[in-house]
PQR file of N, CA, C, O and H, with PARSE charges and radii, in Angstrom:
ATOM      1  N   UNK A   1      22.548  -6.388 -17.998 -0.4000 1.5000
ATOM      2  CA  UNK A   1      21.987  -5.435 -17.038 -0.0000 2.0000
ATOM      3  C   UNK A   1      21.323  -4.270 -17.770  0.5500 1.7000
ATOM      4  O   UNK A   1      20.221  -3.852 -17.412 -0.5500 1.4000
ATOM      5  N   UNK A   2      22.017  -3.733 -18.826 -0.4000 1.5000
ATOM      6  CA  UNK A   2      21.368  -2.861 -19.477 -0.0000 2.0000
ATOM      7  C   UNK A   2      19.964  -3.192 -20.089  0.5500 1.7000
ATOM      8  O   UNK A   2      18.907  -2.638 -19.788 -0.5500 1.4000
ATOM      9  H   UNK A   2      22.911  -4.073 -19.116  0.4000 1.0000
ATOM     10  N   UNK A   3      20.157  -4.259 -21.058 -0.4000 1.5000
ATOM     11  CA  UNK A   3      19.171  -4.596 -21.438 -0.0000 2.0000
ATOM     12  C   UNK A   3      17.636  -4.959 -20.510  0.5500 1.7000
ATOM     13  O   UNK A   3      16.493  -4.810 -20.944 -0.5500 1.4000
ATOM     14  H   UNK A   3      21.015  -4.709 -21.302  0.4000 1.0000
ATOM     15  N   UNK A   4      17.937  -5.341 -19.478 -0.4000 1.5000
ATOM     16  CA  UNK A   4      17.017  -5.362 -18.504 -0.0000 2.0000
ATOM     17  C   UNK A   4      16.350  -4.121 -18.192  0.5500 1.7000
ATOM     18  O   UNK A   4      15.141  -3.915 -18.292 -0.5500 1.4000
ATOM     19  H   UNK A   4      18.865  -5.462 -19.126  0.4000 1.0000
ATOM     20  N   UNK A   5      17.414  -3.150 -17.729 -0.4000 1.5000
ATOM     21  CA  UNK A   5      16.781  -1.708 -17.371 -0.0000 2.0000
ATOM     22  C   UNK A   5      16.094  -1.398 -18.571  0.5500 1.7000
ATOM     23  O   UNK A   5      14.864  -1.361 -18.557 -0.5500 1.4000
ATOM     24  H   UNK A   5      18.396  -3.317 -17.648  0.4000 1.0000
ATOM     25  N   UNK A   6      16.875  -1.118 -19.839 -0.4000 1.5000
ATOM     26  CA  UNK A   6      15.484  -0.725 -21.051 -0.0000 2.0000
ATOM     27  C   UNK A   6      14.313  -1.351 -20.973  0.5500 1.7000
ATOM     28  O   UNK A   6      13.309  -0.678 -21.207 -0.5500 1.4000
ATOM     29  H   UNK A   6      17.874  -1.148 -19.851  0.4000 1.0000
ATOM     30  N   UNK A   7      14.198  -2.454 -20.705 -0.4000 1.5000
ATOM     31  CA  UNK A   7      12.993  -3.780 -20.969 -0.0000 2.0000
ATOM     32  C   UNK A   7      12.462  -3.094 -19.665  0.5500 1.7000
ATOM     33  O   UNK A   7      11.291  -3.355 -19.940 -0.5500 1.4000
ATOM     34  H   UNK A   7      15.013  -3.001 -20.514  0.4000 1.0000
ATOM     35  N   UNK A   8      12.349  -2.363 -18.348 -0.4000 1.5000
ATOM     36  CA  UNK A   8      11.861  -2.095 -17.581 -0.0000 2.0000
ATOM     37  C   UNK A   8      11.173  -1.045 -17.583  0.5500 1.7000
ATOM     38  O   UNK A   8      10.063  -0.852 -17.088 -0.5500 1.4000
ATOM     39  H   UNK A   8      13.300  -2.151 -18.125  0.4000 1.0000
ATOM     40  N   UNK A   9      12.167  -0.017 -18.425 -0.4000 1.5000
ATOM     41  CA  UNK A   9      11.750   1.319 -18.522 -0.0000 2.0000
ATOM     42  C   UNK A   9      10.454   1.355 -19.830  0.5500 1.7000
ATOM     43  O   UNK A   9       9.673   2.305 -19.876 -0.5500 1.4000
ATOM     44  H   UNK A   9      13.069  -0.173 -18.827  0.4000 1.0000
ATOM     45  N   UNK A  10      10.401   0.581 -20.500 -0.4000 1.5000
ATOM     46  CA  UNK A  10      10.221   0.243 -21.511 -0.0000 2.0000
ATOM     47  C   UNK A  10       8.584  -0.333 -21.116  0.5500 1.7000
ATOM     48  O   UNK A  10       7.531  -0.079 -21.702 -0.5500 1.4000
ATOM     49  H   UNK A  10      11.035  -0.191 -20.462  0.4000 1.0000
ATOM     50  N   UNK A  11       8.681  -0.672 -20.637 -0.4000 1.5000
ATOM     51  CA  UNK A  11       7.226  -1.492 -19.729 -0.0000 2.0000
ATOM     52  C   UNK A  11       6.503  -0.103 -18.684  0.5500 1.7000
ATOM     53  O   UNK A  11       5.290   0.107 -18.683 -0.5500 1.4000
ATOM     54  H   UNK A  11       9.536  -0.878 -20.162  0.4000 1.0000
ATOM     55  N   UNK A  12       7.127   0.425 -18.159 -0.4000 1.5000
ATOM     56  CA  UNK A  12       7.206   1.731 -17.240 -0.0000 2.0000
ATOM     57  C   UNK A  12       5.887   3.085 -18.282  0.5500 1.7000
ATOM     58  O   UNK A  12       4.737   3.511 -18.180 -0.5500 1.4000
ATOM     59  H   UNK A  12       8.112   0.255 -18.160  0.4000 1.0000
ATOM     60  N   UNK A  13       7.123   3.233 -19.203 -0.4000 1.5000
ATOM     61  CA  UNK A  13       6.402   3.893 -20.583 -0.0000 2.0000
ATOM     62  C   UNK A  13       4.481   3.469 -21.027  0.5500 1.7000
ATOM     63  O   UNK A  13       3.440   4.125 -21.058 -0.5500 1.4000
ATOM     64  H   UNK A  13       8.058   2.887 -19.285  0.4000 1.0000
ATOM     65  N   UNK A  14       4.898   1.907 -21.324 -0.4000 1.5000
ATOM     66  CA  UNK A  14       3.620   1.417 -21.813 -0.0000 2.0000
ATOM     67  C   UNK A  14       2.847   1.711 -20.754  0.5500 1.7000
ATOM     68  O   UNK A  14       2.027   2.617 -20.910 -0.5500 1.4000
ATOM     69  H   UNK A  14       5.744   1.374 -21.299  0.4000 1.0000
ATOM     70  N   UNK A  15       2.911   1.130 -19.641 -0.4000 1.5000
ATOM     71  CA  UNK A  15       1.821   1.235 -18.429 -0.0000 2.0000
ATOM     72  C   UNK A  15       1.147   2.934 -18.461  0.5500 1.7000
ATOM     73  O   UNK A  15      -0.022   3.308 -18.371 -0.5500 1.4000
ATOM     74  H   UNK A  15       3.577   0.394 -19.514  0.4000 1.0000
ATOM     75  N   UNK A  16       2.110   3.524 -18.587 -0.4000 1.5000
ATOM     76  CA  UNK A  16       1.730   5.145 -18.214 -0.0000 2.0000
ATOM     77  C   UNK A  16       0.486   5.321 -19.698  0.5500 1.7000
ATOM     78  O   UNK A  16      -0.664   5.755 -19.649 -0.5500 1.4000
ATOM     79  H   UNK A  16       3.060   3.220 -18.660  0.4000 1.0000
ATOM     80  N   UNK A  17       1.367   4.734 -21.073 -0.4000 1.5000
ATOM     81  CA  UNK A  17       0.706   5.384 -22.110 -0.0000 2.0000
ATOM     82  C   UNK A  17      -0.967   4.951 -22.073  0.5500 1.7000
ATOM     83  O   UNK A  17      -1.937   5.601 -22.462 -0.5500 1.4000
ATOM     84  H   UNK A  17       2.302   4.381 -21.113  0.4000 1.0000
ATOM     85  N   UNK A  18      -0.886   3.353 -21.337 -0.4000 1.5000
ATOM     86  CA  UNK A  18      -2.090   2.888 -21.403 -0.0000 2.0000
ATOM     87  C   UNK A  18      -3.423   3.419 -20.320  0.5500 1.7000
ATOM     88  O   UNK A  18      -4.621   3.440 -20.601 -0.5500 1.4000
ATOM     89  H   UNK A  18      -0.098   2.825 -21.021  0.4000 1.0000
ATOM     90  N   UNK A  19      -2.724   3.848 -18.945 -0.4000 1.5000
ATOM     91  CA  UNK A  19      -3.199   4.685 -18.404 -0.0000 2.0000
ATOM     92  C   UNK A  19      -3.946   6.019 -18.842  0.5500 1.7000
ATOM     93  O   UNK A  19      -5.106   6.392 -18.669 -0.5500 1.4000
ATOM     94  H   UNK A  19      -1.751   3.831 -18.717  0.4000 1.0000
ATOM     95  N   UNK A  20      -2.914   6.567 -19.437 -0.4000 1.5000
ATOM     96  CA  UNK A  20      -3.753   7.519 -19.912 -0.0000 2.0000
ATOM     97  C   UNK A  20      -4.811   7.895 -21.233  0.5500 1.7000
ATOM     98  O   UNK A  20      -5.529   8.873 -21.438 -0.5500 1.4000
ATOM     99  H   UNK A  20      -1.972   6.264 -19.578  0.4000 1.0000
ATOM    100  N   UNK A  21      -4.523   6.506 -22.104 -0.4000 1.5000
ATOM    101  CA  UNK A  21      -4.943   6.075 -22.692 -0.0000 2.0000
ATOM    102  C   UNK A  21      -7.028   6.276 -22.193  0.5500 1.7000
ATOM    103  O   UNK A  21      -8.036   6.856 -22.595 -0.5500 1.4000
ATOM    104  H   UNK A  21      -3.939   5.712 -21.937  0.4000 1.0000
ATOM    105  N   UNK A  22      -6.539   5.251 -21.009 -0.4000 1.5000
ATOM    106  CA  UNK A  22      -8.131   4.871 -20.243 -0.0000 2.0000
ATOM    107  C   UNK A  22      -8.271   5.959 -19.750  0.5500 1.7000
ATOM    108  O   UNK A  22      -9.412   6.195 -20.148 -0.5500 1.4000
ATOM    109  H   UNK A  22      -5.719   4.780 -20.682  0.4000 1.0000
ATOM    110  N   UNK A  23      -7.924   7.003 -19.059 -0.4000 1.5000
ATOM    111  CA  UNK A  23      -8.491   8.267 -18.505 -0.0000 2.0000
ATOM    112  C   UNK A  23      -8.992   8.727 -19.446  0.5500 1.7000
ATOM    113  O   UNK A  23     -10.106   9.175 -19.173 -0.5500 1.4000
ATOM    114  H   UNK A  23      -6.998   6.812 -18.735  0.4000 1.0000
ATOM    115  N   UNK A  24      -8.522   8.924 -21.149 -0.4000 1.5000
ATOM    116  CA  UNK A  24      -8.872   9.509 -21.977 -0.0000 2.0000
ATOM    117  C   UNK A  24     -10.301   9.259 -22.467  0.5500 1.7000
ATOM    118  O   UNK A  24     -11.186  10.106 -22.590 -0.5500 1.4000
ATOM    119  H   UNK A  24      -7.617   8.560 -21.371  0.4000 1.0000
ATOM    120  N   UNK A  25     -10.384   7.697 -22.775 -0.4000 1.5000
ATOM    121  CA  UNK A  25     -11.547   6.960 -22.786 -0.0000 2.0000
ATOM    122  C   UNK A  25     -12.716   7.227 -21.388  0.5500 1.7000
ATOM    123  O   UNK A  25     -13.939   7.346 -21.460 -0.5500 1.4000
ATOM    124  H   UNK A  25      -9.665   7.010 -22.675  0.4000 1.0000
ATOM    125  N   UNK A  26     -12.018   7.257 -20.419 -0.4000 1.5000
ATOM    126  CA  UNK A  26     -13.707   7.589 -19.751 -0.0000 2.0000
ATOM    127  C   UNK A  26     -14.344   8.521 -19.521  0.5500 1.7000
ATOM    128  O   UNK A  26     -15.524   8.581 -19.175 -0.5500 1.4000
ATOM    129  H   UNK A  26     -11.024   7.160 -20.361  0.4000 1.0000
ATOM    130  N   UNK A  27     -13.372   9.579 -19.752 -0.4000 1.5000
ATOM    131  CA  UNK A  27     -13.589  11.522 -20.124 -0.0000 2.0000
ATOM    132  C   UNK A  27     -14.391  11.730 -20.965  0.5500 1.7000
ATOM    133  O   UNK A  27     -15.303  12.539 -20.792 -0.5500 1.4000
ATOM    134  H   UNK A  27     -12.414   9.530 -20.032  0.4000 1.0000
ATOM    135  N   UNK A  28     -14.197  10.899 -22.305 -0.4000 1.5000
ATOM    136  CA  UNK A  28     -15.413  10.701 -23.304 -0.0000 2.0000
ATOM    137  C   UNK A  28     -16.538  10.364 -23.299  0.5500 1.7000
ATOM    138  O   UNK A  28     -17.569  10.918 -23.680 -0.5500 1.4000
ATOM    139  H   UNK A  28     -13.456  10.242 -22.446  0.4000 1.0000
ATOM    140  N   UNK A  29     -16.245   9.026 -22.662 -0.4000 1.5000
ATOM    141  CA  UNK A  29     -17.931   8.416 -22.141 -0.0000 2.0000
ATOM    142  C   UNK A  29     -18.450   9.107 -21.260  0.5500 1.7000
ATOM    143  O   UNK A  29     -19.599   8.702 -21.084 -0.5500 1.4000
ATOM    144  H   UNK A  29     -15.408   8.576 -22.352  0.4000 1.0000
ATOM    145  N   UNK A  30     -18.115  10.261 -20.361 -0.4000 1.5000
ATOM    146  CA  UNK A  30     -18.566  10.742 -19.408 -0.0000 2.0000
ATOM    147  C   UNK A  30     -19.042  11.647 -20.152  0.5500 1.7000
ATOM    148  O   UNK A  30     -20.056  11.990 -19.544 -0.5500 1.4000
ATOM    149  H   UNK A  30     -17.181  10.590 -20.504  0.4000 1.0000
ATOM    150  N   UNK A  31     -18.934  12.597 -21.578 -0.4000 1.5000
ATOM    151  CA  UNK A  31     -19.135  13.568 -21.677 -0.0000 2.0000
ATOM    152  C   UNK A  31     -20.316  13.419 -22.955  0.5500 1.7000
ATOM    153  O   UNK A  31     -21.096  14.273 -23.377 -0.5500 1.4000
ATOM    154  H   UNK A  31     -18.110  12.319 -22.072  0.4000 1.0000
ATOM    155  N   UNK A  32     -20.097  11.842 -23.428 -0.4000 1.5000
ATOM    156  CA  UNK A  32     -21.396  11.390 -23.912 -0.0000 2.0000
ATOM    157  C   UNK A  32     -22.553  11.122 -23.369  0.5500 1.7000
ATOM    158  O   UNK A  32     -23.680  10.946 -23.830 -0.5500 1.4000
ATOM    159  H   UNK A  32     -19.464  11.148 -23.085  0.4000 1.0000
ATOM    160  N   UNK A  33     -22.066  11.119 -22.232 -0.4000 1.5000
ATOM    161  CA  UNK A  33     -23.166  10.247 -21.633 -0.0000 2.0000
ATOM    162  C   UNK A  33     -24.571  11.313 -21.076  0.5500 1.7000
ATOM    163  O   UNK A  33     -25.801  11.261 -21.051 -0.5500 1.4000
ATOM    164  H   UNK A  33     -21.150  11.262 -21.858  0.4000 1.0000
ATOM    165  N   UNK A  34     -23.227  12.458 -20.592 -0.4000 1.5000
ATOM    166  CA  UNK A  34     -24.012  14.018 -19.961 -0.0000 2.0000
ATOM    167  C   UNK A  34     -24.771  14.250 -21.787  0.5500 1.7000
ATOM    168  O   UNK A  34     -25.985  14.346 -21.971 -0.5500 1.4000
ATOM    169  H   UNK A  34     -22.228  12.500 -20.612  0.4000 1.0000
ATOM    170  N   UNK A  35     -24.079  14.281 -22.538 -0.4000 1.5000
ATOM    171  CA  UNK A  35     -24.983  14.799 -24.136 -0.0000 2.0000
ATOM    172  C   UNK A  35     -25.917  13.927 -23.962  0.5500 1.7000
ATOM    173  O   UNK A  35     -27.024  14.463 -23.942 -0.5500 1.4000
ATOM    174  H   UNK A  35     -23.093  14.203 -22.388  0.4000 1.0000
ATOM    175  N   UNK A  36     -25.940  12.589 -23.800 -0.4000 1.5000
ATOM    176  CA  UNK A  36     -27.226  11.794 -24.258 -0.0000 2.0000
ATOM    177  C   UNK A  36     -28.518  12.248 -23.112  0.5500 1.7000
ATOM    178  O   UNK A  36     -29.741  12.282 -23.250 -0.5500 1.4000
ATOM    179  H   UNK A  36     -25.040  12.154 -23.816  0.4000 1.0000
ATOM    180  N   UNK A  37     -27.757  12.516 -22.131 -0.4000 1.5000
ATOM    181  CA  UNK A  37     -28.766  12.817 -20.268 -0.0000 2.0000
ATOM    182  C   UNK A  37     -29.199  14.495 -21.418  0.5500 1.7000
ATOM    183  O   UNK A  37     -30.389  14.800 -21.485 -0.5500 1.4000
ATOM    184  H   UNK A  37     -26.764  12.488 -22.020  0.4000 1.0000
ATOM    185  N   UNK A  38     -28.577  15.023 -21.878 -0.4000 1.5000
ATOM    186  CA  UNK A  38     -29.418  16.220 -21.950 -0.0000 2.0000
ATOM    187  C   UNK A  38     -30.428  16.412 -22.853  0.5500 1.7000
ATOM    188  O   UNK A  38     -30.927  17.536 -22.900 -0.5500 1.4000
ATOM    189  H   UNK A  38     -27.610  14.775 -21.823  0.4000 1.0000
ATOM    190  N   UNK A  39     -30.910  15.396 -23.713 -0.4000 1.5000
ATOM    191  CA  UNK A  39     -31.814  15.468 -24.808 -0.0000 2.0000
ATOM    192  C   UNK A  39     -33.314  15.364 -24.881  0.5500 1.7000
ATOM    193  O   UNK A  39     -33.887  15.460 -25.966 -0.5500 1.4000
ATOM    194  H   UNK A  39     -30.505  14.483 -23.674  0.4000 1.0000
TER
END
């Protein structure tokens, strides 16, 4: 049972890190994209 809950929480973690991961990534491209629009 334990081991399950870690393996859950554990998956819980990744999802979030990868999430924000991609918010991070399209904040960028968004802010390249306005640099490249302004030239």
């Amino acid at each position: 049972m334990l081991v399950l809950m870690r393996v859950t929480i554990e998956f819980y973690i990744a999802m979030v890190r990868t999430s924000q991961n991609t918010a991070a990534t399209v904040a960028e491209l968004q802010s390249l994209r306005q640099d490249n629009q302004r030239r």
